[in-house]
DSSP file (Angstrom, degrees, kcal/mol; ACC not computed):
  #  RESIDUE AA STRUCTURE BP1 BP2  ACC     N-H-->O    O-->H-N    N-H-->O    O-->H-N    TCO  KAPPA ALPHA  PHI   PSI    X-CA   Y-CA   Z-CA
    1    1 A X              0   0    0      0, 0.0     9,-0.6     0, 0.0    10,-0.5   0.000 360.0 360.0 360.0 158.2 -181.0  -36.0  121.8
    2    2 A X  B     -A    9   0A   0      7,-0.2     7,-0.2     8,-0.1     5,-0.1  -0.996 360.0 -99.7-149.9 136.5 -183.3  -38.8  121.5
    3    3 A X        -     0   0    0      5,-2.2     3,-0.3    -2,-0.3     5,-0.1   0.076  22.8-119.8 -87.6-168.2 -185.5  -40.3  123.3
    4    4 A X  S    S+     0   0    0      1,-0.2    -1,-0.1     3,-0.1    32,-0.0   0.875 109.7  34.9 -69.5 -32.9 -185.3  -43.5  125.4
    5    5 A X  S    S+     0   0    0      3,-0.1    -1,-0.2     2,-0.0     2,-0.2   0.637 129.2   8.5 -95.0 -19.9 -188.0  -45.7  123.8
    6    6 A X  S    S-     0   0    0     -3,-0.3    -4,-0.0     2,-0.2     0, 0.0  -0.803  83.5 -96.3-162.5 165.4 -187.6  -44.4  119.6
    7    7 A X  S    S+     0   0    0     -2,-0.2     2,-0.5    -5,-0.1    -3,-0.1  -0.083  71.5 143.6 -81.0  35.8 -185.3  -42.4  117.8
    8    8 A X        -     0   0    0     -5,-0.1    -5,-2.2    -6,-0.0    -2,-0.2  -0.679  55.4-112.5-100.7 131.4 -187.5  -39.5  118.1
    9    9 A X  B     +A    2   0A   0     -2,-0.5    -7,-0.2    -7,-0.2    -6,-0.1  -0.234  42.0 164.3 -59.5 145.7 -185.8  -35.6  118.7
   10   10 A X        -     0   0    0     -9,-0.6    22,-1.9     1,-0.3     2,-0.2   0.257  58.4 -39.5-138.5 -42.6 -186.8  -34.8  121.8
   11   11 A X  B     -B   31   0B   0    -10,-0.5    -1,-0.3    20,-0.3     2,-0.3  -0.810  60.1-125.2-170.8-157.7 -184.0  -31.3  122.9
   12   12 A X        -     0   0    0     18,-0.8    18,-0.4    -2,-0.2     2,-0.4  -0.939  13.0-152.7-158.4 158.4 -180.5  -30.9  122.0
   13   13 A X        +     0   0    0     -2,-0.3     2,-0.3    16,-0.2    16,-0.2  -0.898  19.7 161.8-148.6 178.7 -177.1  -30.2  124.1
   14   14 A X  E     -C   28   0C   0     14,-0.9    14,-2.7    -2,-0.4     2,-0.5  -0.958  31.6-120.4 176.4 153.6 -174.0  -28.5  122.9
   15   15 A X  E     +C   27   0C   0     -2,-0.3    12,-0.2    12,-0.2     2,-0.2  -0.993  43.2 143.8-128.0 134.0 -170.9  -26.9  124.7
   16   16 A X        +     0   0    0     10,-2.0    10,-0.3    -2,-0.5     9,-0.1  -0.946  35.5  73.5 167.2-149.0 -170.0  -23.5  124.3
   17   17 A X  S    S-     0   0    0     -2,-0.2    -1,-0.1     1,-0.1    10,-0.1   0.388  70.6-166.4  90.5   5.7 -168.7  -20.2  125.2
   18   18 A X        -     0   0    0      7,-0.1     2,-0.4     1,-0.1     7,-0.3  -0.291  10.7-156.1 -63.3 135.0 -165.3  -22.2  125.2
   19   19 A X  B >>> -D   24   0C   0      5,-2.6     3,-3.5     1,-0.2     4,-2.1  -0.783   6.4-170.6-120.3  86.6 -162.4  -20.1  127.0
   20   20 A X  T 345S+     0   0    0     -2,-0.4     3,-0.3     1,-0.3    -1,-0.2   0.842  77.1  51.3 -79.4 -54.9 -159.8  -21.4  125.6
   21   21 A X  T 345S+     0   0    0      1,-0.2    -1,-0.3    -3,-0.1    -3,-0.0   0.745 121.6  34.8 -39.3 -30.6 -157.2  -19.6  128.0
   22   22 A X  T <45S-     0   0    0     -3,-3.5    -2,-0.2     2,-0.2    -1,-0.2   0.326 106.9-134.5-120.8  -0.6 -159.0  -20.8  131.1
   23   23 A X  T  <5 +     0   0    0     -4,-2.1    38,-2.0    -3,-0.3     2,-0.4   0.986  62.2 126.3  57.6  47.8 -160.0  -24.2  129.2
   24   24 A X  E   < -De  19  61C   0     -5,-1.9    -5,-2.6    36,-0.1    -2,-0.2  -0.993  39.5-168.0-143.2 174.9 -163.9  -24.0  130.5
   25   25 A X  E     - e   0  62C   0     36,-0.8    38,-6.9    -2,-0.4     2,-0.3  -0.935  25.0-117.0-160.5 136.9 -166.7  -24.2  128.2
   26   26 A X  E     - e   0  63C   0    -10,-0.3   -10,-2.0    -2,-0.2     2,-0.3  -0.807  28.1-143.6 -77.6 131.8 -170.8  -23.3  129.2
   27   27 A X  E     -Ce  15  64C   0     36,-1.2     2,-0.7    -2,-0.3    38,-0.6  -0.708  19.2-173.6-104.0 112.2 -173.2  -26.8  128.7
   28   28 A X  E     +C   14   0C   0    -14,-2.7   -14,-0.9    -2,-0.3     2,-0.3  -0.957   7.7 175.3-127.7 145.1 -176.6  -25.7  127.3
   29   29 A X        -     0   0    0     -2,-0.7     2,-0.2    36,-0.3   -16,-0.2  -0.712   8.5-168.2-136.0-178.6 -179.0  -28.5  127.1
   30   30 A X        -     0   0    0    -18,-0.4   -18,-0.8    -2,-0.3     2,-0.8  -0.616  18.2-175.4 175.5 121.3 -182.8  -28.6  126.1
   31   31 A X  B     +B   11   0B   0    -20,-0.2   -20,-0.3    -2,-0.2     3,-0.2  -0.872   9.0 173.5-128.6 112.4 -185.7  -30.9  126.3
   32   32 A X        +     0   0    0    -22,-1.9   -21,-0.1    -2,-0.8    -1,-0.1  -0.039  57.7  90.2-112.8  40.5 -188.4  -29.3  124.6
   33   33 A X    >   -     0   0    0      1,-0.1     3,-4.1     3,-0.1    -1,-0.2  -0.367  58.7-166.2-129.1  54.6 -190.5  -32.5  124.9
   34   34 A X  G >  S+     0   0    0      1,-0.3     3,-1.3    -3,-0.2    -1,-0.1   0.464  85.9  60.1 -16.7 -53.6 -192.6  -32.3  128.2
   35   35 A X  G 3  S+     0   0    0      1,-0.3    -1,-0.3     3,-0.1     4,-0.0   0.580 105.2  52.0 -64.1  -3.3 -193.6  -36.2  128.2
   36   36 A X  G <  S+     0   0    0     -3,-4.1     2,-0.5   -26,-0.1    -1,-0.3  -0.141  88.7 110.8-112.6  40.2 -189.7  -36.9  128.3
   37   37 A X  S <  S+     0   0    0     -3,-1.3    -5,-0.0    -4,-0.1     0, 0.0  -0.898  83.0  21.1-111.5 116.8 -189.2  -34.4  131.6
   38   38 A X  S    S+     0   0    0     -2,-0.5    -1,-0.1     1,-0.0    -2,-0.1   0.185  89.6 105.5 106.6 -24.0 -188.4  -36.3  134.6
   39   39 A X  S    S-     0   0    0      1,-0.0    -2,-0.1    -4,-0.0    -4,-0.0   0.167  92.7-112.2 -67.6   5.6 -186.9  -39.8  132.7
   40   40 A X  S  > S+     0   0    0      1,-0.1     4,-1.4     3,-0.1    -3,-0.1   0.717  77.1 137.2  58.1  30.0 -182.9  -38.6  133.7
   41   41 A X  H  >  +     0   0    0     -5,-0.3     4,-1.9     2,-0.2     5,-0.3   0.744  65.0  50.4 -64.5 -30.2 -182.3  -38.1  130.0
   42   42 A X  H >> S+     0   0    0      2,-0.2     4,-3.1     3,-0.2     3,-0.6   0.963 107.5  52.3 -69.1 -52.4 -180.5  -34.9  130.4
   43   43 A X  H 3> S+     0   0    0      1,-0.3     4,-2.4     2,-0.2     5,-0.2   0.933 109.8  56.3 -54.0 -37.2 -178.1  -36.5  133.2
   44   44 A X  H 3X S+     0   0    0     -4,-1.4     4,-2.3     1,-0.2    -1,-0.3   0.855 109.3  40.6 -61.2 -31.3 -177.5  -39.1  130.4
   45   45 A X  H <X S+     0   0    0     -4,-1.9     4,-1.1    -3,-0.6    -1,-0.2   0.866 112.3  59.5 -89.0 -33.1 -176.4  -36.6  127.8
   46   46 A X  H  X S+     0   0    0     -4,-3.1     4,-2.7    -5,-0.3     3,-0.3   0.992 109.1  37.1 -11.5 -92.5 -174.6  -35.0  130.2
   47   47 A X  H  X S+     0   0    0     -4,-2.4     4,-0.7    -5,-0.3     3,-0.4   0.937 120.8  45.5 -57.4 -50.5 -172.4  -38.0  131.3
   48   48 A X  H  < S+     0   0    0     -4,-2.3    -1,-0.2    -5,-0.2     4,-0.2   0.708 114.8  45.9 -71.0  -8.5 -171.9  -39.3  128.0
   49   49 A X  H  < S+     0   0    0     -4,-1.1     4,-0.2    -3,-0.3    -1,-0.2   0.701 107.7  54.9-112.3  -2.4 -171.2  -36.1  126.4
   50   50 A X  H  X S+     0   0    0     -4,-2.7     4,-1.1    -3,-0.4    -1,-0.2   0.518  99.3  58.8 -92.6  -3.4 -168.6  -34.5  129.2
   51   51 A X  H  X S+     0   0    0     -4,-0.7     4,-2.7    -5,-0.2     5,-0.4   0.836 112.6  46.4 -52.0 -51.8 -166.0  -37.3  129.2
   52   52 A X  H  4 S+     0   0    0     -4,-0.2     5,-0.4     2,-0.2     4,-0.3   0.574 107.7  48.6 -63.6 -28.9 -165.9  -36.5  125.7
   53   53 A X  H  > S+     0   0    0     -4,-0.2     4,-0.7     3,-0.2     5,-0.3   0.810 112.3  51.9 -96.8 -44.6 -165.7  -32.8  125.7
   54   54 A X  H  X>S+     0   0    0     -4,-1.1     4,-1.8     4,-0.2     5,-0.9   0.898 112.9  43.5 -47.3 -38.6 -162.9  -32.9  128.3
   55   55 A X  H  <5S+     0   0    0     -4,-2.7    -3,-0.2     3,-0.2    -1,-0.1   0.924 120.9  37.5 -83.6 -42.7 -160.8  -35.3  126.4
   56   56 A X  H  45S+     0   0    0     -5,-0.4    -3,-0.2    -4,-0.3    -2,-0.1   0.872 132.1  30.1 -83.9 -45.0 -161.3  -33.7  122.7
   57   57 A X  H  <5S-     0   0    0     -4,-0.7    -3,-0.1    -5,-0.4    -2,-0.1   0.841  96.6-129.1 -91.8  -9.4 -161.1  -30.1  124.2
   58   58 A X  T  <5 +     0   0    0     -4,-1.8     2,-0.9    -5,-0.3    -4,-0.2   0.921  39.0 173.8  85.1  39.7 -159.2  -30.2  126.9
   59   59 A X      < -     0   0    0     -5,-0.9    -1,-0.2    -6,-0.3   -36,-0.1  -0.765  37.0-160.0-122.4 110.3 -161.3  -28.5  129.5
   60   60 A X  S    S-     0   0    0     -2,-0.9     2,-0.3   -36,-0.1    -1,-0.1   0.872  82.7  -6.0 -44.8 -46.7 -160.6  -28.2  133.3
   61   61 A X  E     -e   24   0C   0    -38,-2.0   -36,-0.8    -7,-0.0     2,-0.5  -0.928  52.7-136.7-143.6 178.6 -164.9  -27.5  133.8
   62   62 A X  E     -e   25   0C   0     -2,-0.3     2,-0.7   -38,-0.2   -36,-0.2  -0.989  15.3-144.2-138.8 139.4 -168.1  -27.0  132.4
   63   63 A X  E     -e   26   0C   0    -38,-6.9   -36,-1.2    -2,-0.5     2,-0.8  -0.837  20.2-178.3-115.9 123.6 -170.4  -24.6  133.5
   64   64 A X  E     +e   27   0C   0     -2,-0.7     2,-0.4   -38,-0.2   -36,-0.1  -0.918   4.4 178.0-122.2 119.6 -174.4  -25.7  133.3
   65   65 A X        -     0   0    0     -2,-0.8   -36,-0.3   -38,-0.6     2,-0.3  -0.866   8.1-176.4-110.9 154.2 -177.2  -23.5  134.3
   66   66 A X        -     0   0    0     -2,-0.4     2,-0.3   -38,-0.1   -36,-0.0  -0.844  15.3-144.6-133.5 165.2 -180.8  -24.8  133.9
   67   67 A X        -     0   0    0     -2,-0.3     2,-0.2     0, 0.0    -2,-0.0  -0.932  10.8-134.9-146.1 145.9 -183.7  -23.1  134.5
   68   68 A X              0   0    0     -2,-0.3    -2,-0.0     1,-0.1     0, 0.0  -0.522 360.0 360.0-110.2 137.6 -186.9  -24.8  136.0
   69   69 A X              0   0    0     -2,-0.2    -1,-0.1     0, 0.0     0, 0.0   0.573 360.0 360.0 -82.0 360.0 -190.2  -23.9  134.2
């Protein structure tokens, strides 16, 4: 992930854990870049990246836990 203003690494997001039988996959996400906390960059890599994981993987859900610091 990158933030909004520069290309600059900010966290990362990935799916998996994929259960290919029950076609879910776990969403782990990470913004290890406090000053970008609170700018809805995770909901954007979110939505742009689960259209995308359904269609190429096939996946009925995604499961996202967060935990709040």
């Amino acid at each position: 992930m990158s933030g909004k203003k520069n290309d600059e690494h900010i966290g990362n997001i990935k799916i998996g854990a994929i259960k290919n039988n029950h076609r879910v996959g776990s969403v782990s996400l990470f913004i290890g870049d406090k000053k970008s906390w609170g700018q809805g960059l995770a909901s954007q890599a979110i939505q742009t990246n689960t259209a995308l994981w359904v269609d190429l993987k096939r996946l009925y859900s995604l499961l996202l836990v967060f935990y709040i610091e």
